[in-house]
C-alpha positions in Angstrom: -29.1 -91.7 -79.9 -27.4 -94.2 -81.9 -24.1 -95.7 -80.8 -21.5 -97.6 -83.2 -21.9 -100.3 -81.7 -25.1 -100.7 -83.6 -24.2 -100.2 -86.7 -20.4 -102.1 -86.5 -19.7 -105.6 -85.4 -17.1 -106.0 -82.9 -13.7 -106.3 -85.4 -15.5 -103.5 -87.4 -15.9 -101.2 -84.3 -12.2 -102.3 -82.9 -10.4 -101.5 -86.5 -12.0 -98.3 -86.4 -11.2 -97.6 -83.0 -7.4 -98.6 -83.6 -7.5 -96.4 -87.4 -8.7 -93.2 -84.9 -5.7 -94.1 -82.4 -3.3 -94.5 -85.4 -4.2 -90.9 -86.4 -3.9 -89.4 -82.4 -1.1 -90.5 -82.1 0.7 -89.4 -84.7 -0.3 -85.8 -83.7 0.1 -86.6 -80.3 4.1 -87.4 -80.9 4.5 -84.6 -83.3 2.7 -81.8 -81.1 4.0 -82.8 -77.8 -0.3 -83.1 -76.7 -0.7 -86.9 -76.3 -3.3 -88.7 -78.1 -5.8 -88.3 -75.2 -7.5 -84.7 -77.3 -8.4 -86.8 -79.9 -9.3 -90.0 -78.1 -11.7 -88.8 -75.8 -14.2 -87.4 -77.8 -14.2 -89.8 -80.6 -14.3 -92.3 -78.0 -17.5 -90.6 -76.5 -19.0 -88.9 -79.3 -18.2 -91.0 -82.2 -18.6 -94.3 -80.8 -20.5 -94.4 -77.6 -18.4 -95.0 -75.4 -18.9 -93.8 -71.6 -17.0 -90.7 -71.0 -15.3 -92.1 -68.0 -14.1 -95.5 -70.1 -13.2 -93.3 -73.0 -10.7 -91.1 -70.4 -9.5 -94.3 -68.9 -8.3 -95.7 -72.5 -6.6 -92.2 -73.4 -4.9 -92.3 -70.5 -3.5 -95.7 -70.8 -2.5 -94.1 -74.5 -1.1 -91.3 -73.4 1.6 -93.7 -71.5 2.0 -95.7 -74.6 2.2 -92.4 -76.4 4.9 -91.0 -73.9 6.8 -94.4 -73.8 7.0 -94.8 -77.4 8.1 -91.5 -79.0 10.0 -90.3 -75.6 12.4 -93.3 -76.0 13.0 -92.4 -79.7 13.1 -88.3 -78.9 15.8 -89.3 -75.9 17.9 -91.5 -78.3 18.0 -88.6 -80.7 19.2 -86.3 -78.3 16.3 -83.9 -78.3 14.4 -84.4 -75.3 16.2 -82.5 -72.4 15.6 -84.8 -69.2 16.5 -82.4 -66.2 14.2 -79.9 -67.5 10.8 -82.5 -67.7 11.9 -84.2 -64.2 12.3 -80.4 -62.8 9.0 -79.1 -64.6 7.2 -82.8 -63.3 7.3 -81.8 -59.7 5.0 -78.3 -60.7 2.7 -80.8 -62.7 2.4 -83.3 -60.2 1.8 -80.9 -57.3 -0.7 -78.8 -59.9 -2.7 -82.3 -60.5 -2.9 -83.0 -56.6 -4.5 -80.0 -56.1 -7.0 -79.8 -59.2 -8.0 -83.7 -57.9 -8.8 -81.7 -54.6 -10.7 -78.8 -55.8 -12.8 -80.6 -58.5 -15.7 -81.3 -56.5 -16.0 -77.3 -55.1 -15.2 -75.6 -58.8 -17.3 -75.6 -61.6 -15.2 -77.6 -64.8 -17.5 -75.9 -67.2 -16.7 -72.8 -66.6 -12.5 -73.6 -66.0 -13.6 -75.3 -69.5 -14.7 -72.4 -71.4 -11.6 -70.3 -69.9 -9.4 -72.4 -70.9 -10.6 -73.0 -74.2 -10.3 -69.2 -74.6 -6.5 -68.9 -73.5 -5.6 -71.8 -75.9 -7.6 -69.7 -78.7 -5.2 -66.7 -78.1 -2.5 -69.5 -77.8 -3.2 -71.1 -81.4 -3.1 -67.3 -82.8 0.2 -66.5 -81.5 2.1 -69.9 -82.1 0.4 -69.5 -86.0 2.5 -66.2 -86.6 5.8 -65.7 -87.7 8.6 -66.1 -84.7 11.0 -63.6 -83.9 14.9 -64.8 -83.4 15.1 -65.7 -80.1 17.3 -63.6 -78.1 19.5 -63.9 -75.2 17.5 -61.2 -72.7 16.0 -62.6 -69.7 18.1 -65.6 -69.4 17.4 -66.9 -66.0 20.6 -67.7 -63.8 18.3 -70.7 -61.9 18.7 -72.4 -64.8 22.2 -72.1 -64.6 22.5 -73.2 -61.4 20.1 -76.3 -62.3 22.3 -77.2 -65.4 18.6 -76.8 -67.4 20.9 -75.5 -70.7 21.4 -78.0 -73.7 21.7 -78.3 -77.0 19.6 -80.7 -80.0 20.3 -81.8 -83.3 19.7 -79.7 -86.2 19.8 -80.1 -90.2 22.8 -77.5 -89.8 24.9 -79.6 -86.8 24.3 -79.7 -82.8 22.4 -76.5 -81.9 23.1 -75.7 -78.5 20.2 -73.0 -76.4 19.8 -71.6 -73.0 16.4 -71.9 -71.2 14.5 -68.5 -69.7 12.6 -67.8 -67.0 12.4 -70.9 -64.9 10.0 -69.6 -62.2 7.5 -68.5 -65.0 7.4 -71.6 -66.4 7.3 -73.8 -63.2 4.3 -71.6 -62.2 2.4 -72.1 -65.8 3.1 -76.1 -65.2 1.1 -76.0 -61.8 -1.5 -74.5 -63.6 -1.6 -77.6 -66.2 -1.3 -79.8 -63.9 -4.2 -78.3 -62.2 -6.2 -77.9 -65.3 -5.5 -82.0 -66.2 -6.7 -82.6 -62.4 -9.5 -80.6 -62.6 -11.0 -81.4 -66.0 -9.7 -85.1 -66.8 -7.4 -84.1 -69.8 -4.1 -83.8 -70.8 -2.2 -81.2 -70.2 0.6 -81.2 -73.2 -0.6 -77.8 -74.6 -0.3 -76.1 -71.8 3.0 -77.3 -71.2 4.3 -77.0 -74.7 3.2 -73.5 -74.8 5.2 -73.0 -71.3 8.5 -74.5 -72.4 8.1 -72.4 -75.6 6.5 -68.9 -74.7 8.2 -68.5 -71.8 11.2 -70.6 -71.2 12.2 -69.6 -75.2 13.5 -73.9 -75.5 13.3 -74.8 -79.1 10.2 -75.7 -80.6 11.2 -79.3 -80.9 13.0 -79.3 -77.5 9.7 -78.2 -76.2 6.9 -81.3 -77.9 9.6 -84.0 -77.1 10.0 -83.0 -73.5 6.3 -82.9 -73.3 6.0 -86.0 -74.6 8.7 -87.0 -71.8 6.8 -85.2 -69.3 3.4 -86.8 -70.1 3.4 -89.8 -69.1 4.4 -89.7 -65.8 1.1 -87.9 -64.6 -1.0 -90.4 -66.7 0.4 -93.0 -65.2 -0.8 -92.1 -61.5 -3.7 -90.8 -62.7 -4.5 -94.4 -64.7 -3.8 -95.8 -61.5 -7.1 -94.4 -59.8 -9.5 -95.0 -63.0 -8.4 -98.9 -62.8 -8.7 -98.8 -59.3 -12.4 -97.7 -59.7 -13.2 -100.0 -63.0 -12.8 -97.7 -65.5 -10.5 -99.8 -67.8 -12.2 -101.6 -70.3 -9.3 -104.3 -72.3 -11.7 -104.5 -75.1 -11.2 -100.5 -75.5 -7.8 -99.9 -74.0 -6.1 -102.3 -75.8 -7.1 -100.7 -79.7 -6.4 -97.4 -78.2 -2.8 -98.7 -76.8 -2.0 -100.2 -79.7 -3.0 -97.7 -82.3 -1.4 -94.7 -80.3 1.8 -96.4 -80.0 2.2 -96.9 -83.3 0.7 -93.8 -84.8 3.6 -92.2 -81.8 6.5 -94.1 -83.3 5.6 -92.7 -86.8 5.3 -89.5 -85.6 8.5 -89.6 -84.0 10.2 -90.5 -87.3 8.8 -87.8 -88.7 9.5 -85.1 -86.2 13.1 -85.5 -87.2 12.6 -84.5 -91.0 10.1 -82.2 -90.5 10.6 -78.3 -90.2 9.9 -76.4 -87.1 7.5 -73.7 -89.1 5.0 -76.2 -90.6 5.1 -78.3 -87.3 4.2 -75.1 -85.2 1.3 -74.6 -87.9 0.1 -78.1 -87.3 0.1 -77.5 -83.4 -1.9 -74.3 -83.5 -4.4 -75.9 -86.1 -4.6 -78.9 -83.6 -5.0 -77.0 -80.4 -7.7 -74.7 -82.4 -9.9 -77.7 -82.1 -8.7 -78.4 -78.8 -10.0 -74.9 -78.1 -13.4 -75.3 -79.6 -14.1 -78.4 -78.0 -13.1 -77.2 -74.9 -15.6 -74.3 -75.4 -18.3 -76.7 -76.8 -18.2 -78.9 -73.7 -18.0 -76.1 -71.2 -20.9 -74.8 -72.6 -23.4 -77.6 -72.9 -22.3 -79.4 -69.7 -20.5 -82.1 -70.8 -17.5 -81.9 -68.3 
């Protein structure tokens, strides 16, 4: 097989590299997903690059990714804080234990399931939302002060979050899922805050993007420990993401929530089919 690098010389390959990161992370900051479900694959099926390099530059993206649009979505006032520090101990706990049970549980197969409830998951966040209503407010999120409010075309919009325990219990399982299989697990959570804790749609992708890099950052932590951190890689990937993040994060404010929701189910549709794809042929 044929790598880039053959074809491309070295500023060639790196431009292109840094145009692919622009682009993930501009999704990454409008979806709430990080730029690591773009970065890896391209990284290992577009240009070469060994799977275990290419996860070890999206991670180090999905902190710039995470430390560029969370600053601007917290200075905007739609990020809510308590609710990704409260939702980060599920995550964190969830990627402990996938790191522990990766070597006895077959990733292809947790692949291909996955890839199937994120199918089902594009379909339902594609059609049209009911109103939200007020049934099944949870009184732990009461008690946690997890309520808020965001900014809206129409004035500060305030909302009340839902189900707590449901949604702590789907973060385990995306923290799990990022332990087990090496990616990121912003659709998971976005669908979580969304689904079942009924937070605003844009409440939901910038807390994610909060949320994000704190597990990246531990898990980064191990792949440079092991070697797995390539500067000449990283530092394209870095750069691009956090700029194609900042845009993105611009652009979040302007846009409207029913074309950003389309975007997200077109975007974890791939996700879904490379998932699949992988799972099937062995590649995780």
């Amino acid at each position: 097989m044929k790598y880039a690098e053959d074809y491309l010389n070295t500023f060639e390959l790196t431009l292109f590299i840094w145009i692919t990161s622009l682009a993930a992370g501009f999704l990454g900051a409008l979806t709430g997903l990080g730029g690591g479900f773009v970065i890896v694959p391209a990284l290992s099926l577009v240009f070469g690059v060994d799977i275990r390099y290419a996860i070890g530059a999206s991670l180090i993206s999905v902190i710039a990714t995470s430390s560029g649009a969370a600053a601007a979505y917290v200075k905007e006032g739609f990020t809510n804080t308590r609710i990704g520090m409260f939702l980060e101990i599920a995550t964190t706990f969830g990627a402990l234990t996938g790191a522990f049970v990766a070597a006895r549980v077959s990733t292809q197969a947790i692949a291909v399931i996955f890839g199937c409830l994120l199918l089902w998951s594009a379909y339902e966040e594609s059609r049209p939302r009911l109103s939200r209503s007020a049934e099944g407010k949870d009184r732990l999120a009461g008690i946690l002060k997890l309520d808020s409010n965001y900014p809206t075309p129409n004035g500060i919009q305030s909302y009340s979050v839902h189900s707590v325990p449901g949604g702590f219990g789907l973060m385990v399982l995306a923290g799990i899922l990022s332990g087990l299989l090496g990616i990121g697990s912003g659709a998971m959570k976005v669908l979580a805050m969304d689904h079942v804790m009924k937070i605003p749609f844009k409440v939901s992708t910038t807390t994610s993007n909060f949320m994000i890099g704190v597990t990246a950052a531990a898990s980064a932590g191990v792949y440079l420990n092991r070697g797995y951190i390539d500067p000449g890689i990283t530092m394209p990937v870095m750069l691009g993401v956090l700029t194609g993040s900042l845009i993105g994060a611009r652009m979040l404010v302007k846009v409207r929530t029913r074309p950003l929701r389309l975007l997200f189910s077109i975007v974890i549709f791939v996700l879904a089919v490379e998932m699949i794809f992988n799972g099937l042929t062995g590649r995780l």
